[in-house]
VEXLOVEX-838706 format. One record per residue (C-alpha): chain; x, y, z; residue in three letters. Coordinates in pm, 1 decimal. Each point is the difference from the previous one (the first is absolute). Example, Ala and Ser with C-alpha at 12.3 -4.5 7.8 and 13.67 -1.06 7.14 Angstrom:
> cadena  east  north  up  residuo
> A  1230.0  -450.0  780.0  ala;
> A  137.0  344.0  -66.0  ser;
# end
This chain:
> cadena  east  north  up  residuo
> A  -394.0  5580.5  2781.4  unk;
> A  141.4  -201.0  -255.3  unk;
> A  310.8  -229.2  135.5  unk;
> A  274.2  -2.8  -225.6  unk;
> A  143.0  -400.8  -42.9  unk;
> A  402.7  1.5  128.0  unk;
> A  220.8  -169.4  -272.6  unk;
> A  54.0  -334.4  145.4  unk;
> A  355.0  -25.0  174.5  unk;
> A  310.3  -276.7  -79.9  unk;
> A  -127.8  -200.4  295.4  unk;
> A  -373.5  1.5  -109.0  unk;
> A  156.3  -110.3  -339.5  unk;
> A  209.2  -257.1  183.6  unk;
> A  -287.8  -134.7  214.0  unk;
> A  -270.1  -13.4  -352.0  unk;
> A  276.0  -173.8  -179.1  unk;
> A  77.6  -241.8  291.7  unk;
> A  -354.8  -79.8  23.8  unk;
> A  -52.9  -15.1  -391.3  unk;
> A  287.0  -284.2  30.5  unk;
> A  -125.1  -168.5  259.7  unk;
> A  -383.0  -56.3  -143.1  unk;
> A  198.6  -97.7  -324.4  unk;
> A  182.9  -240.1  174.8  unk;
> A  -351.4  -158.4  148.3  unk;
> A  -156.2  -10.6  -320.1  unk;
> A  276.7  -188.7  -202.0  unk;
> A  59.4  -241.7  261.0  unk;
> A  -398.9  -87.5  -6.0  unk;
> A  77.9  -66.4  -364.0  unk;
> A  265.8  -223.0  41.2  unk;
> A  -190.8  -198.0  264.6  unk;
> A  -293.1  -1.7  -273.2  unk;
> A  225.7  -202.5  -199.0  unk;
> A  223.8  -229.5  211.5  unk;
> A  -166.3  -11.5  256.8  unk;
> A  15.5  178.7  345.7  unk;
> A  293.1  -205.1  106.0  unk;
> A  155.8  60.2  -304.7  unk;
> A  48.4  390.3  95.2  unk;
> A  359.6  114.4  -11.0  unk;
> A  148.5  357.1  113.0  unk;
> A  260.9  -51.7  -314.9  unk;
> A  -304.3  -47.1  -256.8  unk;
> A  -188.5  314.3  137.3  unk;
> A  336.3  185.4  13.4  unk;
> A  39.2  -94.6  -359.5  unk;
> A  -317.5  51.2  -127.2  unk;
> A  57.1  379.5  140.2  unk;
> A  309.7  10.3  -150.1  unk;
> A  204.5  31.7  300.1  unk;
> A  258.6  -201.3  200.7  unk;
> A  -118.6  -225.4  233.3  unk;
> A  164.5  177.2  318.8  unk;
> A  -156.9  366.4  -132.0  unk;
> A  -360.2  -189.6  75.8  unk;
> A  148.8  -88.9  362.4  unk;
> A  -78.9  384.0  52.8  unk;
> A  -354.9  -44.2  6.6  unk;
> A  -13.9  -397.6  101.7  unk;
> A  239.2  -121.5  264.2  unk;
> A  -115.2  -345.5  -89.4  unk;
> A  -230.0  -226.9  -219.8  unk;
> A  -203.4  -23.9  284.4  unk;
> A  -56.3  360.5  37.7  unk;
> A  -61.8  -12.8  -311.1  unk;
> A  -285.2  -277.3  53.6  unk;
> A  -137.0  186.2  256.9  unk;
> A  -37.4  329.5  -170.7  unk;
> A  -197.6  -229.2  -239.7  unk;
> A  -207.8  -160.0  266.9  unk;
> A  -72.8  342.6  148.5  unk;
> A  -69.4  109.5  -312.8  unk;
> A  -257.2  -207.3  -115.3  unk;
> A  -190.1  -2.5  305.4  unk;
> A  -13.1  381.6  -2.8  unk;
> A  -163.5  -43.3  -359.1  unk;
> A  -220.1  -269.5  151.4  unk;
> A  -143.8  232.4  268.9  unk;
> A  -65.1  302.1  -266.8  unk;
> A  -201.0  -235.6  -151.1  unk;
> A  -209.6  -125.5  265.7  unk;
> A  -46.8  366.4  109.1  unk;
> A  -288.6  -21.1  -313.8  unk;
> A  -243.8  -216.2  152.6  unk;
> A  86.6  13.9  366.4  unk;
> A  -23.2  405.3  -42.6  unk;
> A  -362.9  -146.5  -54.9  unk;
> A  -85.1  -218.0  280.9  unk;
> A  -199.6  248.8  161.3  unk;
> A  -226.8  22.6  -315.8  unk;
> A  -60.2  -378.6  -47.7  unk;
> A  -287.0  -128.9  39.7  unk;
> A  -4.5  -290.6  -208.7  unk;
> A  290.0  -245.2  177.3  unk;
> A  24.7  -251.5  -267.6  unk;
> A  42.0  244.8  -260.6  unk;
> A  256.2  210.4  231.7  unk;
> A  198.6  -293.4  99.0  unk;
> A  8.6  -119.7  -397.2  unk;
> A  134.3  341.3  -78.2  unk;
> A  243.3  11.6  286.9  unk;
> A  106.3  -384.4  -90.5  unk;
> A  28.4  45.2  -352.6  unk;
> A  209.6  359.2  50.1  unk;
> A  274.4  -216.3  187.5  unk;
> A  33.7  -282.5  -223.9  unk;
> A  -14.5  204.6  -307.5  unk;
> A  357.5  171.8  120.4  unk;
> A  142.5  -273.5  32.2  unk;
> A  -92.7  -214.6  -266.5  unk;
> A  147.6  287.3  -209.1  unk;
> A  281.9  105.8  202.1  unk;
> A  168.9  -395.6  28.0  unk;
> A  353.1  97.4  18.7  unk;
> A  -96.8  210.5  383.8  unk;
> A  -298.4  -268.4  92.1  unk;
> A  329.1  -266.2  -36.9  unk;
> A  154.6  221.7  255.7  unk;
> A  -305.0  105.3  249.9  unk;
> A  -193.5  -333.4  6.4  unk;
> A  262.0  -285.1  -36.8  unk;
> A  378.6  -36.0  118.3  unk;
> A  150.6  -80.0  -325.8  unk;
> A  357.6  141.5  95.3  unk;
> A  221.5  -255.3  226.9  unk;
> A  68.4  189.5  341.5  unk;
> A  -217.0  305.0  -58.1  unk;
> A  -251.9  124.2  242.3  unk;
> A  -115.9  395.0  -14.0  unk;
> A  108.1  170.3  223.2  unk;
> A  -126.6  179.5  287.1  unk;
> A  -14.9  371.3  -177.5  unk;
> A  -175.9  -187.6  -321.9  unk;
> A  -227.9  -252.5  165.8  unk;
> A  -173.0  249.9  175.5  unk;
> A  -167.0  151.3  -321.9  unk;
> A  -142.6  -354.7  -48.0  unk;
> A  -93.2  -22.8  336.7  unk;
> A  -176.4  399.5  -33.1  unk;
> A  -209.1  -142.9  -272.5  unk;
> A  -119.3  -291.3  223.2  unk;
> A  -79.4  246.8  279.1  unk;
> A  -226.3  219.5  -263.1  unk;
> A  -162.2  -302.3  -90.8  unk;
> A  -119.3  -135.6  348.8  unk;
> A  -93.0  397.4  94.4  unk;
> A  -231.4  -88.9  -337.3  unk;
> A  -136.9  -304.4  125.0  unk;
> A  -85.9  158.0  337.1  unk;
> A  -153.3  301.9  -185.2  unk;
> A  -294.3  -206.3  -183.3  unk;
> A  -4.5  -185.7  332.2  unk;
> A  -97.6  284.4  166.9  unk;
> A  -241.4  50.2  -291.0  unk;
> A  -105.1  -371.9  24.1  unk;
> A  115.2  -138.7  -356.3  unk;
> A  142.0  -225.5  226.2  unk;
> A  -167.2  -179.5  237.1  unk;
> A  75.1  132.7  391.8  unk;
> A  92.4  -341.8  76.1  unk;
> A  290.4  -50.8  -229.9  unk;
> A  371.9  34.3  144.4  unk;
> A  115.3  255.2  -251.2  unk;
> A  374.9  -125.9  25.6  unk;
> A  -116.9  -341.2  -101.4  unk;
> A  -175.2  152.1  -313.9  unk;
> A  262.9  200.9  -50.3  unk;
> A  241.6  -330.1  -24.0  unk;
> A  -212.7  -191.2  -156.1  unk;
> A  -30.5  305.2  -278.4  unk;
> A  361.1  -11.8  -78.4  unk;
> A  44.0  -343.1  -25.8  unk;
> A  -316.6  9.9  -266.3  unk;
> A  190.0  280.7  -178.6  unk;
> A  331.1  -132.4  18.5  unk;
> A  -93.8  -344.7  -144.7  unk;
> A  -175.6  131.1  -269.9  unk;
> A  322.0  209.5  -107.6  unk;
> A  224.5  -242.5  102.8  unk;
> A  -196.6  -230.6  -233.0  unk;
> A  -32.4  194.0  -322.3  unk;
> A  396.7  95.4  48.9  unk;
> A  75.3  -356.5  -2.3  unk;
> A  -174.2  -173.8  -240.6  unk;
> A  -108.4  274.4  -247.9  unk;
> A  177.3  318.2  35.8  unk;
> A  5.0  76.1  -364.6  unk;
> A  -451.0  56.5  41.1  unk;
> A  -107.8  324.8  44.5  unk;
> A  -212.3  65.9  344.3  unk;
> A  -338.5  -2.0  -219.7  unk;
> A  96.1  -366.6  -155.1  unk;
> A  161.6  -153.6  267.2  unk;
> A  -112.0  -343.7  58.6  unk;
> A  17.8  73.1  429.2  unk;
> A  -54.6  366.6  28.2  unk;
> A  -329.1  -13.0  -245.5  unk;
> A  -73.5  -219.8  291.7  unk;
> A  -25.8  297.4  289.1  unk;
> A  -359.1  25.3  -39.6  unk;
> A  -53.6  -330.8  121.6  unk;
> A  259.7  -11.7  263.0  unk;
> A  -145.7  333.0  122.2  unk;
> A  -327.4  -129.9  76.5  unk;
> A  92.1  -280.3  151.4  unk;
> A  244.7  204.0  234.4  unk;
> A  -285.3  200.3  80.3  unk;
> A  -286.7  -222.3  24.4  unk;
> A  229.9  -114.9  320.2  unk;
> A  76.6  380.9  140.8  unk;
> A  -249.1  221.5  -122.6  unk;
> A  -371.7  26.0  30.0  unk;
> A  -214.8  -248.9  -120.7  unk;
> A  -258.2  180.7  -203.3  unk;
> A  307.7  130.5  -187.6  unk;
> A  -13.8  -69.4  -375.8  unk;
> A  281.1  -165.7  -137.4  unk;
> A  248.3  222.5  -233.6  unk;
> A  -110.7  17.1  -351.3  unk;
> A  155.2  -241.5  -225.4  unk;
> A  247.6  174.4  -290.2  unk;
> A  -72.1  -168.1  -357.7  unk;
> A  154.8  -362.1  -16.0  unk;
> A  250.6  -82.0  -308.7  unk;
> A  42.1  -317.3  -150.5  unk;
> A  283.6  -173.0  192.5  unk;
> A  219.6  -118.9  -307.3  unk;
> A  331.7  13.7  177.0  unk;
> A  209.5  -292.6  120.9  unk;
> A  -98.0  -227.5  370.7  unk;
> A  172.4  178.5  320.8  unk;
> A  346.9  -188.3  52.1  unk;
# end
């Protein structure tokens, strides 16, 4: 039987047009942090930049902070859709330095070219901002998929059965993080391939591994080196 499609009604308009303004709203204040700066954000410069009055944008965003947070939330949402790629895997891998490159280089490759959210997520640029409960916990849902990870090529034994999975888990994201943290700092205008620190996972991958995963393992294989012509670290 074929179903005949209802014409949508004023609400249904209402609610797609409310939501249309909202995403807009996300996506022009991630360009303004792009270019001052995530502390630089200002309800009046996304309200103008939409081409509304600042206290129409109060509709949708009570505050600059709710603001922040539905930019946090946001980001770690995208985050997680993009992990979903090679953890959707981890019950295929067999070769754990190549799986863990993939997974590594998947994460830093976001957000090395998402810098205006990774400002937000993985630093606290803005005076007196913290996420708040309601947007931390889709950073915190991401760290939960990741240990449920770990455990699963535990259970496999990619890992040895004597490692304490919440200590590799740590240790993990503070390997990630730095590497991020670094290129963001001192060369954010390199793409992930040419980076000076993330052409460096391979390396930092092995070594995290030769301490947490089994010995015979080989270590990940090496991407092609470029020349380094680009100025010292400050």
């Amino acid at each position: 039987m074929r179903v005949i499609a209802q014409p949508a009604t004023g609400q249904d308009r209402r609610h797609r047009r409310r939501q249309e303004t909202i995403e807009q709203a996300l996506d022009i204040a991630t360009q303004v942090m792009a270019e001052q700066g995530a502390a630089g954000l200002s309800l009046g410069e996304v309200a103008r930049r939409m081409g509304m009055q600042p206290p129409s944008l109060y509709v949708y965003y009570e505050s600059k902070k709710a603001l922040y947070d539905a930019i946090f939330a946001r980001g770690w949402r995208n985050v997680m859709e993009a992990m979903e790629v090679p953890y959707g895997r981890v019950d295929k891998a067999t070769d754990l330095p190549a799986y863990a490159l993939e997974c590594a280089e998947t994460f830093v490759r976001w957000a090395i070219e998402h810098p205006a959210w990774s400002q937000l997520m993985f630093w606290r640029p803005v005076p007196n901002y913290e996420p708040s409960p309601d947007a931390f916990v889709h950073a915190t849902a991401i760290l939960a998929r990741s240990r449920a990870v770990f455990s699963r090529l535990q259970d496999r034994a990619l890992f040895r059965d004597d490692v304490d999975i919440d200590n590799a888990l740590r240790a993990w994201t503070v390997l990630i993080a730095g590497v991020i943290s670094q290129q963001l700092a001192n060369a954010p205008q390199e793409s992930f391939e040419a980076g000076r620190f993330t052409s460096g996972l391979p390396d930092l991958v092995a070594m995290y591994l030769a301490h947490y995963g089994p010995r015979e393992q080989a270590a990940p294989k090496r991407r092609s080196r470029h020349a380094d012509t680009r100025r010292p670290d400050r």
